[in-house]
Every structure is written in structure tokens, then in C-alpha cells.
ROZAGU-464901 format. One record per residue (C-alpha): residue in one letter; chain; x, y, z. Coordinates in Angstrom, 2 decimals, always signed. Layout:
BEGIN
+------+-----+---------+---------+---------+
: type : mol :       u :       v :       w :
+------+-----+---------+---------+---------+
:    A :   A :       X :       Y :       Z :
...
+------+-----+---------+---------+---------+
END
This chain:
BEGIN
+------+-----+---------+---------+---------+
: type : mol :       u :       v :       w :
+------+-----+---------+---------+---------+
:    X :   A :   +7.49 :   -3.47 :  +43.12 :
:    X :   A :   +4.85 :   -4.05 :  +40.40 :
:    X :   A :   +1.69 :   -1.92 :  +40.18 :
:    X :   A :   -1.88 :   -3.52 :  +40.31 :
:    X :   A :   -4.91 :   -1.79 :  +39.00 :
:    X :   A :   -8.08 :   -1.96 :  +40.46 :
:    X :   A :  -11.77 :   -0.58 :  +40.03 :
:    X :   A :  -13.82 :   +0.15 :  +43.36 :
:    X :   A :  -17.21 :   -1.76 :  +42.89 :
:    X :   A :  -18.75 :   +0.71 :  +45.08 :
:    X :   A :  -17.43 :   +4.19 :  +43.16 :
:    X :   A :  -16.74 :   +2.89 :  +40.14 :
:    X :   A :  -13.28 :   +4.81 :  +39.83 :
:    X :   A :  -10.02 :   +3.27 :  +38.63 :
:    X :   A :   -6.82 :   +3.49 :  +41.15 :
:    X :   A :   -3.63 :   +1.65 :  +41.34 :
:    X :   A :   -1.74 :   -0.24 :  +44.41 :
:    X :   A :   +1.89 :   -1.04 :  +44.75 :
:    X :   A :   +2.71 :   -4.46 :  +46.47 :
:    X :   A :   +5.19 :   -7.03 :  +45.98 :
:    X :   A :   +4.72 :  -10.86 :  +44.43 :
:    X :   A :   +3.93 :  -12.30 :  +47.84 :
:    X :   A :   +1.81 :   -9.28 :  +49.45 :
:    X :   A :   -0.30 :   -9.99 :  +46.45 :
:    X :   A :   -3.63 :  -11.99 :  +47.37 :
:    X :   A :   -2.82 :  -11.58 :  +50.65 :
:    X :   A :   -2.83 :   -8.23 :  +51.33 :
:    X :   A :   -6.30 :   -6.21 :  +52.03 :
:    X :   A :   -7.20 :   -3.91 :  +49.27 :
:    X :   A :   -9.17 :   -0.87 :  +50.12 :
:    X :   A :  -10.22 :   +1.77 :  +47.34 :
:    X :   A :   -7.83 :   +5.09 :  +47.71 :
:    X :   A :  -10.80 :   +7.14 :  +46.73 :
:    X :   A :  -13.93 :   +6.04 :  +49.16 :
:    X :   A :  -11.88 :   +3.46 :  +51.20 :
:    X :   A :  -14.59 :   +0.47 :  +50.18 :
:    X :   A :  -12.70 :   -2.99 :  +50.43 :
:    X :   A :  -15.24 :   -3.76 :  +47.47 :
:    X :   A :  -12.44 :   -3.88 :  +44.49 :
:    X :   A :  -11.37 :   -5.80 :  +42.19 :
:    X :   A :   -8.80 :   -6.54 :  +39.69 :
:    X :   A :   -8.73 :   -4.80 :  +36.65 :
:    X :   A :   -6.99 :   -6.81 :  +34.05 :
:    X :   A :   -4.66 :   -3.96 :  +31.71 :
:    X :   A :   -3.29 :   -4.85 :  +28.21 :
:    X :   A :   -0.29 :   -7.21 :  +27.98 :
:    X :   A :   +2.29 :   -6.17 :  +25.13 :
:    X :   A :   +3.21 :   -9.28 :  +22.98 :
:    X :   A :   +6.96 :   -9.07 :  +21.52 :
:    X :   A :   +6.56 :  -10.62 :  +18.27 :
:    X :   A :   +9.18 :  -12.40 :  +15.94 :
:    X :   A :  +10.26 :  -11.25 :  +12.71 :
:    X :   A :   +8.59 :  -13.99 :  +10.66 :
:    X :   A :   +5.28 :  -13.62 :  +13.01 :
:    X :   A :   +5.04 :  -10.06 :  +11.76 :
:    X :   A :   +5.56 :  -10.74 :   +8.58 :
:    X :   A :   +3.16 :  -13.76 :   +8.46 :
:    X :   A :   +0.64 :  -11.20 :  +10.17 :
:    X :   A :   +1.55 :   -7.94 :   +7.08 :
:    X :   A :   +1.10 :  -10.49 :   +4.92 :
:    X :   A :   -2.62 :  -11.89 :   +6.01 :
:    X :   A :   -3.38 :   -8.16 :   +6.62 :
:    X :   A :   -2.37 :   -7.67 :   +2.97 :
:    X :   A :   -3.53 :  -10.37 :   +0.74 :
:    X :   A :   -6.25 :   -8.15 :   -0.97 :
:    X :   A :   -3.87 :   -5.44 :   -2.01 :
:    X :   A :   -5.36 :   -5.11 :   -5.55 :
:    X :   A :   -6.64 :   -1.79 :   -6.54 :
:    X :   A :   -4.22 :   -0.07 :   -4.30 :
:    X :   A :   -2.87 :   +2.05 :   -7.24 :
:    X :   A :   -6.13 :   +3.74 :   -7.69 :
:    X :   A :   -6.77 :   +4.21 :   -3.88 :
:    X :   A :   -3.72 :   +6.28 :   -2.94 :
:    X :   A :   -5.61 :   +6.92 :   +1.09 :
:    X :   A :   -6.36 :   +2.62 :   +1.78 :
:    X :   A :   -2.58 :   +2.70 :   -0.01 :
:    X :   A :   -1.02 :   +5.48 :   +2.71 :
:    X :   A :   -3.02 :   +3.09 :   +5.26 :
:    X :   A :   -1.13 :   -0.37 :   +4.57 :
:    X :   A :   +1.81 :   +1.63 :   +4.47 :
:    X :   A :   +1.77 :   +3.28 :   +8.06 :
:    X :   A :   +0.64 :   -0.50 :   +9.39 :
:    X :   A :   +3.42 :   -2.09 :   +7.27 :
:    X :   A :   +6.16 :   +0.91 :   +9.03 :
:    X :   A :   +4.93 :   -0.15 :  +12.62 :
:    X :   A :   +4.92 :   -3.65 :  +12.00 :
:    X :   A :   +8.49 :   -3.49 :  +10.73 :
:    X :   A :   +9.53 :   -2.39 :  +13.87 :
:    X :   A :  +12.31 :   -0.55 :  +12.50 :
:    X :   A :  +13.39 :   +3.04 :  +12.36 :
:    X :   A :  +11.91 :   +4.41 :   +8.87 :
:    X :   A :  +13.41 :   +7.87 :   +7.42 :
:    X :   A :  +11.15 :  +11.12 :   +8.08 :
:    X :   A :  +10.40 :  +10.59 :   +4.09 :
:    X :   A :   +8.68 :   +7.65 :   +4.58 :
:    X :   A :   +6.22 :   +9.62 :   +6.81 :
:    X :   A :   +5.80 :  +12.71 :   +4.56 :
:    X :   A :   +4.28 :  +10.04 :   +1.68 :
:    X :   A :   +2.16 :   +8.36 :   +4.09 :
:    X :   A :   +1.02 :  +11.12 :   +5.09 :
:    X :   A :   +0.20 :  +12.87 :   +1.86 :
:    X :   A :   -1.38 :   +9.20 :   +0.59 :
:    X :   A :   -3.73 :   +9.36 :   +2.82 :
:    X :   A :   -4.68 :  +12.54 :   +2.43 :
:    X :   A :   -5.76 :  +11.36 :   -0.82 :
:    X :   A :   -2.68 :  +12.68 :   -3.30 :
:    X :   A :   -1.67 :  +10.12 :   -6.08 :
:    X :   A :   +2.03 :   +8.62 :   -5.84 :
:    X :   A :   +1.99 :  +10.28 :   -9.40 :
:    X :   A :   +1.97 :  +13.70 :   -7.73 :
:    X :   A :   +3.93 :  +13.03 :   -4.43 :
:    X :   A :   +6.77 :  +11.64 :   -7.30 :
:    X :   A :   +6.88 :  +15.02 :   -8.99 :
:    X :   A :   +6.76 :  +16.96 :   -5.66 :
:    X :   A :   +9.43 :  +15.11 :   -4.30 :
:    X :   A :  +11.70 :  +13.84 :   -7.79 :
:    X :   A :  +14.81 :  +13.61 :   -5.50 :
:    X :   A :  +12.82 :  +10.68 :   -3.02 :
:    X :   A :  +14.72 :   +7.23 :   -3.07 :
:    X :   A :  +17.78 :   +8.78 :   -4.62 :
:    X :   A :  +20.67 :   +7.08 :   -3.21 :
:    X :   A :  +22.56 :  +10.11 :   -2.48 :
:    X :   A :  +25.44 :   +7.96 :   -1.37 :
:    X :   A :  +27.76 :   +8.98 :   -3.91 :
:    X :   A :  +28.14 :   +5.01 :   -5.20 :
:    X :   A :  +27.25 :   +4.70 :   -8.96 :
+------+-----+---------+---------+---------+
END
């Protein structure tokens, strides 16, 4: 059965009911907290699956003014963690340890000579 939220116009306090499809709008809704039948809906954020090309369309608006970047290594860790979640795909722990030290304001010139052995393909293929 699907959950419905509510908010109690008399309390004020958020609760939750579990009806089915055709209960729904038919079915008397009383607040679980102070029992007032003066509720309504609350309306909860709706998760959009998005294509491929719509998230790239999307990096790619959020990242037209990229310039500078080199000598702003925290707004550089910042596109970076947005550009890893709007990948959607899973991204090696590496990928997080930059970020991370990016935005916490160390150069890629520094995070290269702490890590020389990051983006070696270790793959044994020459």
C-alpha cells in the first residue's frame, strides 16, 4: 500500500497514513497525534530518473563557465563531486580522496605529488 503524508492544520505536526489507490479521497483522515480531521496533503519530493544525454546536457549548462578552475582548486573539487553524482556511476575511492582534498583548498599540483601513482593503469597492459 502506498504511504500519504499529511500535516494536521490544527497541531501543525507531520504524520503519515497507509491506504490503498481507491481508499484514497475517500477515506476520512484524522491526525494520529490530536485526532483533528483538519489535515491535509503534504506534497513530498518526486525523484526524476534522468537520461544519459539529459545529464549531460544539464553538467554541461552547469559547467559552461569553467575558466579559472586551475587557480581555484575548492570551486574545482566542487564541479567535480556534482560531475561524480551526475554520472551516476560507481567512481573509485580515489576519485573521492582528490575531491576531497580540492576542496579543502590543496592544488592538483600537490595532490599529484602526494599521490604520483593516481591514474596509473596498473593493469599490467603496456
Amino acid at each position: 500500500m502506498p504511504t500519504y503524508d499529511f500535516i494536521c492544520n490544527s497541531c501543525e505536526k507531520r504524520f503519515e497514513v497507509f491506504m490503498t489507490f481507491s481508499e484514497y479521497g475517500k477515506k476520512s483522515i484524522h491526525c494520529v497525534h490530536c485526532k483533528s480531521g483538519n489535515v491535509r496533503r503534504r506534497m513530498t519530493k518526486v525523484r526524476i530518473a534522468k537520461s544519459e544525454e539529459s545529464r549531460m546536457e544539464s553538467m554541461a549548462d552547469d559547467f559552461s563557465g569553467i575558466e579559472g578552475l586551475e587557480d581555484d582548486p575548492r570551486a574545482l573539487g566542487k564541479m567535480m563531486r556534482k560531475m561524480g553524482r551526475e554520472m551516476g556511476e560507481e567512481l573509485p575511492a580515489e576519485f573521492d580522496d582528490v575531491v576531497d582534498r580540492l576542496e579543502a583548498g590543496q592544488s592538483p599540483e600537490q595532490i599529484e605529488s602526494d599521490l604520483p601513482n593516481l591514474g596509473a593503469d596498473n593493469s599490467g597492459d603496456e
